[in-house]
C-alpha positions in Angstrom: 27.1 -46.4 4.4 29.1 -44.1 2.4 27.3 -41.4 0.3 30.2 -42.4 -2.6 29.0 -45.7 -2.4 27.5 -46.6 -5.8 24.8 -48.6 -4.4 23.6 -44.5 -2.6 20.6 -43.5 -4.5 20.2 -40.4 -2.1 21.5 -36.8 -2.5 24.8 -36.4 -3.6 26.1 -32.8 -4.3 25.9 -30.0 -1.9 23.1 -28.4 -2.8 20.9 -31.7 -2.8 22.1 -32.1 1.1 20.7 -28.9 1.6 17.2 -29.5 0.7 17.3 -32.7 2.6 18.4 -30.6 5.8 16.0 -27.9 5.0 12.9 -30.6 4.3 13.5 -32.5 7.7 13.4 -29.3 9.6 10.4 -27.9 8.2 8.4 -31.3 8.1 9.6 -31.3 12.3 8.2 -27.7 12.6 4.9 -28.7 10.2 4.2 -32.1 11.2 2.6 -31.2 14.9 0.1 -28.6 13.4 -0.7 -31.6 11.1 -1.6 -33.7 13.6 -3.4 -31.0 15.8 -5.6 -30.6 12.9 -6.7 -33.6 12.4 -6.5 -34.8 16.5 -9.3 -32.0 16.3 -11.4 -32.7 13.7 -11.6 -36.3 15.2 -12.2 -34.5 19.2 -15.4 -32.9 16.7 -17.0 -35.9 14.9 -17.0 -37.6 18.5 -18.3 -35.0 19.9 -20.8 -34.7 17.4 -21.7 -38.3 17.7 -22.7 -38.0 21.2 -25.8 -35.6 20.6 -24.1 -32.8 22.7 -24.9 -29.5 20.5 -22.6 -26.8 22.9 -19.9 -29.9 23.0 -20.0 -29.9 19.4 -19.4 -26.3 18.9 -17.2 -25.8 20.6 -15.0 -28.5 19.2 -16.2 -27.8 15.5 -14.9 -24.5 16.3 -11.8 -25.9 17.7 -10.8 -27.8 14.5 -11.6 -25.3 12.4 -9.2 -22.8 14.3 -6.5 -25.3 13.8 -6.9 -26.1 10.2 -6.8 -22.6 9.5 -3.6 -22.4 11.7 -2.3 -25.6 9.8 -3.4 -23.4 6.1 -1.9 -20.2 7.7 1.5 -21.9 8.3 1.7 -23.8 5.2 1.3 -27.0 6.8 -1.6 -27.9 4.5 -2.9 -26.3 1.6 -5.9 -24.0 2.0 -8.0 -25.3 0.0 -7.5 -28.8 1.8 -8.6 -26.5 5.0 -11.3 -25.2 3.7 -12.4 -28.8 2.1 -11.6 -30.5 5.1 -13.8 -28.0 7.4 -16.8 -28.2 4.7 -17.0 -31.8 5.2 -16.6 -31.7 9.0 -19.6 -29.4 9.4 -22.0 -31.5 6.9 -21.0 -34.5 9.3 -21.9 -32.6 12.4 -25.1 -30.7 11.1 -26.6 -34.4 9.8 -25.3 -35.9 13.5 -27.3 -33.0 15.0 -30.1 -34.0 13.0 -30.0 -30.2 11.3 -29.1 -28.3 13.9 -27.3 -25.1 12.7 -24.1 -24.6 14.4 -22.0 -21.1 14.8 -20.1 -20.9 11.9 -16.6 -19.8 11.7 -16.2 -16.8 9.1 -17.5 -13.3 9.4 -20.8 -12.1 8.1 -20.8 -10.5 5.3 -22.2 -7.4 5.0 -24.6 -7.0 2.3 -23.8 -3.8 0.6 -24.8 -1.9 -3.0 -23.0 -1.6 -6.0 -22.8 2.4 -5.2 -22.9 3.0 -1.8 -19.7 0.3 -2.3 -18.3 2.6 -4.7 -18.8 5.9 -3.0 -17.1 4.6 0.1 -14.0 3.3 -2.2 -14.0 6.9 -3.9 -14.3 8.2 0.1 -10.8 5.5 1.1 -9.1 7.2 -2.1 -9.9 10.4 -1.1 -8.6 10.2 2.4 -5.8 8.1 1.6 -4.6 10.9 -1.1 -5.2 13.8 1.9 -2.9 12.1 4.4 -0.2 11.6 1.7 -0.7 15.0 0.7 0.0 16.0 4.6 2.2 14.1 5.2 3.2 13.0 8.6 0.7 14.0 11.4 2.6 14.5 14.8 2.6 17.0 16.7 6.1 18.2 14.9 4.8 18.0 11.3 1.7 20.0 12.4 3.4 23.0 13.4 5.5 22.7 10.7 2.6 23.1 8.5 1.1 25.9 10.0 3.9 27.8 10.0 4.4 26.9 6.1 0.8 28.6 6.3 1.2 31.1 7.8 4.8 32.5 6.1 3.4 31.5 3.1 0.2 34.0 3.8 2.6 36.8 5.3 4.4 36.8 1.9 1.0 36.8 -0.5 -0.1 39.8 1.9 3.4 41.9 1.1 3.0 40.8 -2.4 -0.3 42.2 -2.7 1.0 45.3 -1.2 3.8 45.7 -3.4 1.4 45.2 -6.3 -0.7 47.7 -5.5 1.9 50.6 -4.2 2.9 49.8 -7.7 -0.3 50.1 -9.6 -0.6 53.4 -7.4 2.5 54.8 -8.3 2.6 54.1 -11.7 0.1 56.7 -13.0 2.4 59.7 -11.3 5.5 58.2 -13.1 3.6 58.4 -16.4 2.2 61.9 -16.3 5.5 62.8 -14.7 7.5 61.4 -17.5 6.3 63.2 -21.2 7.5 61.1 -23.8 10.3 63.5 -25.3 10.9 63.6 -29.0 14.4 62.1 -29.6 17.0 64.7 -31.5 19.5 63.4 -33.3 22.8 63.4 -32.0 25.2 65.6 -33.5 26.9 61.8 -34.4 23.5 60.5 -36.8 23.4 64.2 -38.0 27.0 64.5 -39.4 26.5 62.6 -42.6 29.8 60.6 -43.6 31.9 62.2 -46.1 32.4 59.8 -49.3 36.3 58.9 -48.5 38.4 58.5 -51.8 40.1 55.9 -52.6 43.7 56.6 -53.2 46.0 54.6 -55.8 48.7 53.3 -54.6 52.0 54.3 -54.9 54.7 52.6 -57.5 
């Protein structure tokens, strides 16, 4: 059937084609992580229902790994993961009659307000130092040291210069008398009054 057909209620215009190409691939590349997902969480609850406790953790582990996969792709939302895996493990703790099974997030260590915020204070620190370095090869490390090291050669002929200076400077001002200033024979002439003349008819 022809898209100009007006019977068509589908996309139309060249952008609306677009999404509908761009929808069917990413629902072919989604779809199978989908499934996986649930094809394990199903692999678990059997497993759970036959009383095997490593069978069952291993394949509540299993599921879990692939909804996360499925959340990480953006197959599935991850709160719909994290929903989906809270339910699997309340079915498979009551089919174990309670048993506790390895769970799939890390431990989290329990740490104090302040020993938390002197090792933030410590990450800042450290994170400021290397910027302040810079790069740390083998290439920006020599340049540094010899930045150091020209930059100490010329505070140490500084210093020297300052103080052949400061040494010097007493001779040059017991040397040097400060001499009364004369006037000039210039200052001394004193400006005769010039007359104006009238001028001439």
């Amino acid at each position: 059937m022809a898209h100009s057909s007006r019977t068509w209620t589908g996309a139309r215009t060249p952008q609306a084609l677009k999404r509908v190409r761009q929808s069917t691939r990413r629902n072919d590349i989604l779809q199978p992580r989908r499934s996986a997902a649930k094809t394990e969480v199903k692999d678990a609850l059997l497993a759970a229902a036959s009383g095997d406790a490593e069978a069952t953790r291993e394949a509540v582990a299993a599921a879990a790994a692939a909804l996360d996969r499925a959340a990480k792709v953006g197959a599935i939302h991850p709160n719909n993961a994290a929903r989906r895996k809270s339910r699997l493990m309340r079915r498979a703790n009551a089919a174990l009659g309670g048993e506790s099974l390895v769970t799939t997030s890390k431990p989290q260590r329990q740490v104090g307000r302040t020993a938390a915020a002197k090792a933030a204070k410590a990450r800042i620190a450290a994170g400021k130092a290397t910027k302040a370095k810079g790069e740390q090869t083998a290439a920006g490390k020599a340049r540094a040291a010899l930045s150091k090291s020209s930059r100490a050669s010329e505070e140490a002929k500084a210093a020297a210069s300052r103080s052949g200076d400061a040494e010097a400077s007493p001779a040059r001002t017991t040397a040097k008398s400060p001499a009364k200033k004369t006037p000039s024979a210039r200052t001394s002439k004193a400006k005769a009054p010039t007359k104006k003349t009238a001028p001439k008819e």
